[in-house]
C-alpha positions in Angstrom: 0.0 0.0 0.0 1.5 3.5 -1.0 0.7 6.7 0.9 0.8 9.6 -0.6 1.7 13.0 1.1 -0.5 16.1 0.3 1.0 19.3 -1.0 0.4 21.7 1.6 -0.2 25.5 0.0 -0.1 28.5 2.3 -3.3 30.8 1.9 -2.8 34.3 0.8 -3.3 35.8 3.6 -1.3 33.7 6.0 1.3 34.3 3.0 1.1 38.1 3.7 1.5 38.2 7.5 4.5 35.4 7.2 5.9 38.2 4.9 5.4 40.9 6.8 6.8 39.4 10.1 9.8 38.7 8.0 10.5 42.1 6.9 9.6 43.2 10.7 12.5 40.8 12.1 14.9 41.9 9.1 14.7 45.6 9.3 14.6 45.6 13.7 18.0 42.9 13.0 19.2 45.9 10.3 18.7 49.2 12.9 19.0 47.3 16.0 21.7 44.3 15.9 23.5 44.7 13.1 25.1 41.5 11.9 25.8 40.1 15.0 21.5 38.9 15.2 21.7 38.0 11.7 24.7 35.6 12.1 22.1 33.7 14.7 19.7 33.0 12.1 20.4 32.1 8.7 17.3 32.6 6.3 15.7 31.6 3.5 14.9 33.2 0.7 11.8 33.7 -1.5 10.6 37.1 0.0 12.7 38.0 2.6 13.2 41.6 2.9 17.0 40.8 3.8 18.7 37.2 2.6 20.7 37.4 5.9 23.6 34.7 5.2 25.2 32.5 7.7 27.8 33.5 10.2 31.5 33.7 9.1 30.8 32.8 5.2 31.7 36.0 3.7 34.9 37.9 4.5 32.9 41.3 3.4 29.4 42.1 3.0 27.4 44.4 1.7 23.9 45.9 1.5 22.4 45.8 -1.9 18.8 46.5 -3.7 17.4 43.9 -6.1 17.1 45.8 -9.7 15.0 43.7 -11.4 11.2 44.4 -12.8 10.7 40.6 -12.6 12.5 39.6 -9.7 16.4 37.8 -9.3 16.9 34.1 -9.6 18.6 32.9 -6.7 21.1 30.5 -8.0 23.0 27.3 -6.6 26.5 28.5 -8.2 27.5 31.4 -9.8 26.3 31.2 -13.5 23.0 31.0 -15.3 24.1 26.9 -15.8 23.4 26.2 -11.9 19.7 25.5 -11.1 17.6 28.1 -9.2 16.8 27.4 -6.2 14.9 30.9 -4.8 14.4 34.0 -5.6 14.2 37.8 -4.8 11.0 40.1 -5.4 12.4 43.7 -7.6 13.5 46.3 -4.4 14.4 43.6 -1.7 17.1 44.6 0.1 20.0 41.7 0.6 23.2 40.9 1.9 25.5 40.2 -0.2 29.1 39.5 -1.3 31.4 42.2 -2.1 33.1 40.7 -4.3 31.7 38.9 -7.5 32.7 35.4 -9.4 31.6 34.9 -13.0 29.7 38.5 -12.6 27.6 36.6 -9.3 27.8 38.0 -5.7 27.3 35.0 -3.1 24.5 35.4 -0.8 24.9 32.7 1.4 26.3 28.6 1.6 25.6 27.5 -2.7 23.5 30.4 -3.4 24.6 33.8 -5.6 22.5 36.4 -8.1 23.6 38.1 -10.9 25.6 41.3 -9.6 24.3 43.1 -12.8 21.2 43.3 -11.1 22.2 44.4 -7.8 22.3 48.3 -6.5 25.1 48.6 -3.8 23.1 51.0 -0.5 25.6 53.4 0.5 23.5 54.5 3.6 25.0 51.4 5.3 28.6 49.9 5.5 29.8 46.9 4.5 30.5 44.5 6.5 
């Protein structure tokens, strides 16, 4: 006998407020802790106001702006050959690499976005 296990879909308004609380946590972790309460508590993507990456992967970081009308593929390695495996909505603000392989800033452990479409925010230091 096979069972099979139901897709589970989140209604849209449970969506919303999951969204919301996420942009609450990310912007108190941004004017209140700093990195030190992002390195904590690695996140996901997919609609996270702030990709917050995990602790000690990056030398130096940055605060960027997604600049893309249709939102930025979150990739597995850094070219357009690696699968997606997220993404960013257009305005999102991330933390990101610095520095850029293959035109790609790494945004956490086998994940990276095309650094063509990515706005450095000078209103905070890197990292």
């Amino acid at each position: 006998m096979t069972v099979t296990a139901a897709r589970r879909t989140m209604s849209p308004r449970r969506s919303a407020a999951r969204t919301a609380a996420v942009a609450a946590l990310s912007a108190a972790a941004l004017l209140g802790g700093g990195l030190t309460a992002q390195a904590a508590a690695p996140a996901r993507t997919t609609g996270a106001a702030v990709e917050l990456a995990p602790a000690g992967a990056l030398a130096t970081q940055c605060y960027y702006r997604v600049n893309a009308s249709g939102g930025l593929l979150i990739r597995s390695g850094p070219g357009t050959s690696y699968r997606v495996v997220g993404s960013y909505p257009n305005g999102a603000t991330i933390l990101a690499s610095a520095s850029t392989t293959n035109g790609f800033r790494n945004v956490g452990t086998n994940r990276w976005v095309s650094a063509a479409h990515t706005v450095r925010i000078t209103s905070y230091p890197c990292e």
